[in-house]
N, C-alpha and C positions, 0 to 999 in steps of 0.2 A: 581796670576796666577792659584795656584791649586782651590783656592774658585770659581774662573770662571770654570774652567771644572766639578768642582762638579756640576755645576749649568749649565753645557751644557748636563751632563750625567742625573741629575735629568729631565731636559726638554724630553729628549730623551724616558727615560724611561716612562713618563708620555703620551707620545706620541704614543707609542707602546700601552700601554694599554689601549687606550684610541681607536686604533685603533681597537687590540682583541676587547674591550667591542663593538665597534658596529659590527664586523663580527661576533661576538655568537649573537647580538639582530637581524640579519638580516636572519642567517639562523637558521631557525625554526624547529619544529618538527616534523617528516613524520610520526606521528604514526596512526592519522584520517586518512590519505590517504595508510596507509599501511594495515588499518582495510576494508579500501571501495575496496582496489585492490586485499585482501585475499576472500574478499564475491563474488569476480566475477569467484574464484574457481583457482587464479593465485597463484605461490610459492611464498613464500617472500624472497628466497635465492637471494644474492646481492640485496637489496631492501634498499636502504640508509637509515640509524636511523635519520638525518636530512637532513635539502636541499644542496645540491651540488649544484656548478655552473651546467650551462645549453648550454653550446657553440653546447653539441653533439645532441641538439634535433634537427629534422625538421621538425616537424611541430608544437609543442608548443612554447610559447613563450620562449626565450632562456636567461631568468633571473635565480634566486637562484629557483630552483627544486627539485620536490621529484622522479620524472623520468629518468631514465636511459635509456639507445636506446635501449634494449632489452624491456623494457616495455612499452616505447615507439609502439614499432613496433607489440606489443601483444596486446595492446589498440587500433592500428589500426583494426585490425582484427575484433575486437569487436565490435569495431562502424560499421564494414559493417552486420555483422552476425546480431547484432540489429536492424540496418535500414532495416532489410531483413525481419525480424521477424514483425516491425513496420508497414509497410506495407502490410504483409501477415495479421497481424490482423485488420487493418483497414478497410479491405476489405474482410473480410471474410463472412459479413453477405450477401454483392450482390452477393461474389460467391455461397453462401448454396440459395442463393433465387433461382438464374438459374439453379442449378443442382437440387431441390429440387421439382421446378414447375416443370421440363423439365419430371422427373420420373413422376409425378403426372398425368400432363394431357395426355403423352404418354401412359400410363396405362389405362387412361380412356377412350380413343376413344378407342385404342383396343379390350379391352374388354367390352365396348358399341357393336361394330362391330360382334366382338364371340358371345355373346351373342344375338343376334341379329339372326345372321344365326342359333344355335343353335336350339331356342326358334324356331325357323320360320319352320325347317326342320322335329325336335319333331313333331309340331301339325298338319304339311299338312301331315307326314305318319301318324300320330295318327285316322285323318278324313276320308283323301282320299284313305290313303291304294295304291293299285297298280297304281289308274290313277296317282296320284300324283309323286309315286317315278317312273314312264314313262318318267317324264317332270321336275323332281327336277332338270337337271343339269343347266337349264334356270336361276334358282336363285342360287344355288349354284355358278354358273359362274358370276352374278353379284355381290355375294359377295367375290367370291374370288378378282377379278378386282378390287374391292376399299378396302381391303383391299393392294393388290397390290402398287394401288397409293399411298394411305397411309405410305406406309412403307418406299417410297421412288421409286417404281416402275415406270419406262416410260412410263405411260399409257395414252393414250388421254381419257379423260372423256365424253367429247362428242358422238367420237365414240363410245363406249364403250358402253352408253347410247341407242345410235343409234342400235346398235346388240341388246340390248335387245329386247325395245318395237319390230324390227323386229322379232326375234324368236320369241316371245310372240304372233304376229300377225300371223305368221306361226302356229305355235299350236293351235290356235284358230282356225284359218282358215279350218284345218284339221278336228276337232271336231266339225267343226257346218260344214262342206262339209264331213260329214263321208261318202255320197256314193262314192265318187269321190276318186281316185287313184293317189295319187301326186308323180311325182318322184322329186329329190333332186331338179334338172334342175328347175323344174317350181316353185318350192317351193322360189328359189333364185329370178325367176320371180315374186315371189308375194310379196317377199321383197321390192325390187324395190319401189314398190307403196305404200309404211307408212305414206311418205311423203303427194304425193300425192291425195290420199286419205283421210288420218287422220284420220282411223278407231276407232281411242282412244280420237278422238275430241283434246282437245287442253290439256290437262295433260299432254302428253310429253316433248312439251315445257316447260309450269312450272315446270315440275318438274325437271325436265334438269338443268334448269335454278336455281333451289334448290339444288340439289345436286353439279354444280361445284361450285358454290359461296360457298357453308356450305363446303364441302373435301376441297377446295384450302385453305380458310383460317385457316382451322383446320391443315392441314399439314403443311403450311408455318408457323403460330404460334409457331408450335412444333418446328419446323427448326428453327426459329428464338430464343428460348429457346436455343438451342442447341448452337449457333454461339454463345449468349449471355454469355454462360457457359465459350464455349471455350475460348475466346476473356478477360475474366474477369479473367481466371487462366493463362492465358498466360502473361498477361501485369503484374500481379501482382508477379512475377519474375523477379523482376527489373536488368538490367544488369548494376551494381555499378559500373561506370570508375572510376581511382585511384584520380580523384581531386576529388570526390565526396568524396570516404572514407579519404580525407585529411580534410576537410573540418566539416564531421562527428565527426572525431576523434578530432579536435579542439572545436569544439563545447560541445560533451558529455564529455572529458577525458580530456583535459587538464585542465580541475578545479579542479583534481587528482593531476596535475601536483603540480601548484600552494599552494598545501595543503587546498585548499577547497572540497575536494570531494563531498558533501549534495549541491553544488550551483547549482542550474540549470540554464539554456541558458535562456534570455531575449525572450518574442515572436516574437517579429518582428526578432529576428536575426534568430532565428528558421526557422521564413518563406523563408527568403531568402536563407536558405541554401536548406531547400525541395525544395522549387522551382529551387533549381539547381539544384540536384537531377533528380528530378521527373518533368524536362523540355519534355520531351518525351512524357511522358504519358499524361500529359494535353492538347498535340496537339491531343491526341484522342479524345478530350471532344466536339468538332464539330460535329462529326459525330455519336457517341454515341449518342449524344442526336435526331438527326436526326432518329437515329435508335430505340431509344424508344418511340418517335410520331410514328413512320410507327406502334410497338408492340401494339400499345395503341389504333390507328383506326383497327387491326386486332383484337385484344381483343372484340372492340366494336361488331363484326361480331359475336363473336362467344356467349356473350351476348342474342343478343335479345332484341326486341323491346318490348315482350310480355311474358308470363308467357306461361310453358310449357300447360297449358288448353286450353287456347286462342286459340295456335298453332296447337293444335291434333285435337282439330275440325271441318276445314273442310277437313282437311286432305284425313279421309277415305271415308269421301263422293265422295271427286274429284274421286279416285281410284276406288272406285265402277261406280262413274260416267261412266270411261274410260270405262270398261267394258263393262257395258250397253248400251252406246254409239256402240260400235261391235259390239252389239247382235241387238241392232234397227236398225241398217244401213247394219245387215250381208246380205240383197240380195240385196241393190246396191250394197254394196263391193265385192260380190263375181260376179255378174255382169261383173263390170268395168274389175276386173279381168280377168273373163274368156274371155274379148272382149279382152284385152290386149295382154295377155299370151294364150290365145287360148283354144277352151274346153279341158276341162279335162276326161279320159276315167272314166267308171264306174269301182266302185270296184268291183261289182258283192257280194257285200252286202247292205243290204237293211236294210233302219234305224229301230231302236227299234221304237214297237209301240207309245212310248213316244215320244221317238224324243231328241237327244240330245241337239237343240235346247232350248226344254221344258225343260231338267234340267238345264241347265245354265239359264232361266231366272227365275227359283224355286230359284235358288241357290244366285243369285248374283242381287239379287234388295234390294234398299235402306233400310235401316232400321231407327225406328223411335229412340228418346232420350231414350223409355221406352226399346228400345230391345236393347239396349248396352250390350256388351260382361262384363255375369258378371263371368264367369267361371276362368279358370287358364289363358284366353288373358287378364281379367278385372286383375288380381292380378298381372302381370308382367308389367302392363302396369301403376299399380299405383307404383312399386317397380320401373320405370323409372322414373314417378315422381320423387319419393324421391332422386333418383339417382339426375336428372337434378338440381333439389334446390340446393343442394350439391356442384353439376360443379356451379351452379351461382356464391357462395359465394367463389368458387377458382377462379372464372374470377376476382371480386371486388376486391377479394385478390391479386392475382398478377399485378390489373391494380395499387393498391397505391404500391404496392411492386418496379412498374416499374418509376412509379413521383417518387419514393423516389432517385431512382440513377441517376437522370438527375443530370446533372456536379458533379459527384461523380469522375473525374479525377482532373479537376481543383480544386476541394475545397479537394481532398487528403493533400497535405501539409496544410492547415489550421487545417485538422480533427488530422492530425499525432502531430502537435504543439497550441494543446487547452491548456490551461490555466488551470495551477493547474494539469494536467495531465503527460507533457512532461516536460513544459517552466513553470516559476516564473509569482507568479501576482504580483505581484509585481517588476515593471520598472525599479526602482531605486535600487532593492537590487536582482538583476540576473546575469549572465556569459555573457559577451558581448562581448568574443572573446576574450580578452586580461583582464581582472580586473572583480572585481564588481563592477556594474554602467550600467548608461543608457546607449541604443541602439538608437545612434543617424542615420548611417543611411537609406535613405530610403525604402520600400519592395520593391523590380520590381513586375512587374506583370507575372504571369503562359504563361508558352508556350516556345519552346525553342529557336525563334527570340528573345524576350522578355531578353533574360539572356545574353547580349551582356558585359553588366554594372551591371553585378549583383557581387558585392564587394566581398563575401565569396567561392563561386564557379568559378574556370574556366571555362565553357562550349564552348566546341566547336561548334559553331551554323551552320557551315558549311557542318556535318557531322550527319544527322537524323536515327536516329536506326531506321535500316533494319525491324528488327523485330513490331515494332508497327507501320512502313507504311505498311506492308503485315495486319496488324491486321484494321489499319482504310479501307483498301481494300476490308477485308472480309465484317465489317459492311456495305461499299457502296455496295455493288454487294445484302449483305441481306437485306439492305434497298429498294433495287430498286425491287426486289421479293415482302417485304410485301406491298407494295403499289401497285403494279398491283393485290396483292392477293384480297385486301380490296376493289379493282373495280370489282372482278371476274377474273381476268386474271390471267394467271399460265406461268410461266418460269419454262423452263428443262434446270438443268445444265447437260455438257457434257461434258466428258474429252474429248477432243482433240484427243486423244492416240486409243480411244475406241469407235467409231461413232455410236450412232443409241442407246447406253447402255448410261442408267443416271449415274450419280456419285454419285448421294443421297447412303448416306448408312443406312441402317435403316431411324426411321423416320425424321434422320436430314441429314444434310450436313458435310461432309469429307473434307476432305483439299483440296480437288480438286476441288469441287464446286463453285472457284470464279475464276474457268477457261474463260470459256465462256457459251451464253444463249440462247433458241431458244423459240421467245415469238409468245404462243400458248394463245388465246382469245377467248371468248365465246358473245364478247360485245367489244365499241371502251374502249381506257380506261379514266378515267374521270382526274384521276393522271396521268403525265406524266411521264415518267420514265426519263426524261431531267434532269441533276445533275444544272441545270444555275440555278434555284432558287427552290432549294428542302424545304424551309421553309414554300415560301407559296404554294407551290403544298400542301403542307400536310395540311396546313391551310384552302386551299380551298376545298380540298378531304374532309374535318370533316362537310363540307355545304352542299355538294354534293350527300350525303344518310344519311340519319339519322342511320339504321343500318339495319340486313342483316338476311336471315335465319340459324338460327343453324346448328349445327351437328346433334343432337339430331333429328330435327324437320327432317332431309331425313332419319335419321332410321327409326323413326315413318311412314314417306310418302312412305316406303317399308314394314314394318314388319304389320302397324295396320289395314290396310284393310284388310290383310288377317286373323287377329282376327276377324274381325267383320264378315268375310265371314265364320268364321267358328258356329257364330250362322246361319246365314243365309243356310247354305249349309246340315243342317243336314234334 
């Protein structure tokens, strides 16, 4: 009997430690995971020297652990602060392109524009002296007006247009009628008949027709920068819901847990988790891209079909043309005129021997290739040159700038879980949510319908962040802008709030901008502003014109006639 008990106590004993020896071989040593959770800047007080059971985790897996729920829930944090960061830099480069082009070309038409009036106002006091500064508010008020526009101002450019060549016509009228006595009354009458007459021959038109096409696309490009900017800093503020940062934190930090902290996540499990994440943001990637075709045929506008020489050349001919044009046709025109409007009383001065006549036709006839302005108009005019090459290689540059971010929503979680970067390349030897081992199963696909069955994330698909539908909103409304721009045609946005005042604020658009629109046309349009099939509208808009006159090329078709007049005039 007692040889049995010794031999049931022996068994017993043997059993016990046979039990210890596997629970010391089972929980292991937290001290790799205590060195990877001290580098993340955390204390190591209550930090277990090996693994504890795990019943109090929720959200690692709840076997032997080196996690505590206080670290737990400090490793949540982390993984959203991360994923915050992760996408702040992955997107960092599209955002530095839109804020970077936006300063760039906005700086450049302006001071195209300043410089422009500057240069122009310099040489006609320098020449003309008193007659000139008589009649400088005629240009000065066309450049203040597109400057105006430019900036964001409610301007019609047509009208606009329209006031000039008429004041212009008025002035003239007056100078080559110097007997004659004009009161304001008839002066408005002689207005009237620009049209009708066409004292300037057919240059109003083209040029008309040169400067809203070159300002609309130049404006709305800038604006389009602008949304691009905004749109690109807004979404990349990602609003982290709590299954996202559970899912997160499973992913980067429980292989802390487990005492592998060096493991990283599998790719594919990786994807699947961004893509829960970052369900939102990839339903931007429709319209984004819609909105970088519309960027890409305004681009095209502001381009050029031909090198800034090509363009300047008949430029100042036309504008000299116009002129000459009034001076050959000044006694029908004034004819018609005084048949229309009724004679005019004498001034009771009586023309110089000359004849003012004779100086405008001294002054403002054709000149040949050999009499080109070689003075300070030849040297500002070859320092636009240089200028415009310059603008060239920022157009080339921002059009690959702008292919390069086509589906830069949807390929975000691919970019965030490269290989070798985030995730193991290694398939068989990665974090796969529970162990090391393969990532058996499948990716879903981007978009936040798409993540119904997406195995790592919960997503709510029922519930679309507010914030990035008002953001695909903004890009539809700037979408539908540049593609009337790229035809010629110009939408003014309007607050509601504010009738008859734009909402442009500077040279772009404010949050108010994707209020409502009141579409102002120079031409029908070739792009349909119809959202039912915006792919091939844009497709068939790129067949539709090859490309369009510059910016550059209406400051030329305002500032270099009057260089060249100013050989001619002396």
């Amino acid at each position: 009997m007692y040889a049995m008990w010794r031999l049931q106590v022996a068994l017993c004993t043997l059993s016990v430690l046979s039990l210890s020896s596997a629970g010391e071989s089972k929980a292991r040593s937290c001290s790799e995971a205590k060195q990877a959770y001290n580098a993340k800047g955390f204390s190591l007080v209550n930090v277990p020297h090996q693994e504890i059971s795990g019943e109090h985790l929720r959200v690692c897996p709840q076997g032997y652990t080196c996690c505590t729920s206080e670290m737990e829930d400090k490793l949540n944090q982390q993984s959203k602060l991360e994923f915050e960061n992760l996408v702040d830099e992955s997107s960092h480069n599209i955002r530095t392109t839109f804020v970077s082009r936006h300063k760039k070309f906005d700086e450049f038409f302006l001071e195209l524009l300043d410089n422009s009036e500057k240069s122009l106002n310099s040489m006609f006091t320098r020449t003309y002296g008193k007659l000139y500064m008589q009649n400088s508010e005629v240009f000065q008020d066309l450049f203040t007006e597109l400057k105006r526009y430019y900036t964001g101002g409610n301007v019609n450019l047509e009208e606009m247009l329209n006031d000039f060549w008429s004041r212009l016509l008025e002035r003239m009228f007056q100078l080559l009628n110097s007997q004659y006595h004009f009161t304001d009354d008839y002066l408005e009458c002689v207005s009237k008949y620009t049209d009708q007459l066409k004292p300037f021959g057919d240059v109003p038109r083209k040029l008309k027709a040169q400067v809203t096409r070159a300002f609309i696309a130049a404006r709305t490009f800038v604006q389009g920068l602008m949304v691009g900017r905004e749109v690109a800093n807004r979404v990349a503020k990602v609003n982290v819901v709590p299954a996202c940062v559970r899912a997160l934190t499973k992913m980067l930090y429980c292989p802390y847990c487990r005492s592998m902290p060096g493991l990283k996540p599998c790719h594919n499990y990786c994807n699947n988790v961004m893509r829960g994440c970052l369900a939102n943001q990839a339903d931007l990637d429709a319209e984004w891209n819609l909105f970088i075709d519309a960027m890409l045929l305004v681009a095209d506008r502001l381009e050029g079909p031909f090198n800034i020489e090509a363009v300047i050349e008949p430029v100042d001919i036309k504008i000299s043309d116009a002129i000459m044009t009034m001076q050959d046709n000044s006694m029908q025109v004034s004819a018609k005129v005084f048949q229309g409007c009724g004679q005019p009383k004498p001034s009771g001065i009586g023309r110089s021997a000359r004849g003012i006549s004779d100086v405008f036709s001294a002054r403002f006839r054709p000149y040949t290739p050999e009499e080109r302005p070689t003075t300070a108009a030849g040297t500002s005019l070859n320092r636009l040159r240089v200028v415009w090459r310059t603008m060239q290689h920022s157009v080339i540059d921002i059009k690959d700038k702008l292919k390069e971010s086509k589906r830069f929503w949807s390929n975000l979680p691919d970019d965030i879980c490269a290989k070798g970067k985030l995730t193991e390349t290694d398939d068989d030897q990665c974090w796969n949510s529970h162990t090391k081992g393969r990532y058996f199963p499948e990716v879903v696909k981007e978009g936040l319908t798409n993540q119904l069955n997406n195995p790592e994330v919960d997503v709510d698909i029922t519930r679309p962040d507010s914030l990035i539908r008002q953001q695909i909103m903004a890009l539809r409304v700037m979408t539908n802008k540049l593609k009337n721009a790229y035809n010629g045609n110009d939408i003014y946005f309007q607050d509601s709030s504010d009738e008859g005042s734009s909402s442009g604020s500077g040279s772009g658009c404010s949050d108010g901008c994707t209020t409502e629109f009141v579409f102002v046309g120079t031409e029908a349009p070739v792009i349909g502003a119809d959202r039912s099939d915006e792919r091939a509208a844009v497709a068939a808009a790129g067949k539709s014109f090859s490309s369009g006159p510059s910016l550059l090329l209406v400051v030329a078709a305002l500032t270099l006639p009057f260089w060249a007049m100013q050989t001619q005039w002396r």
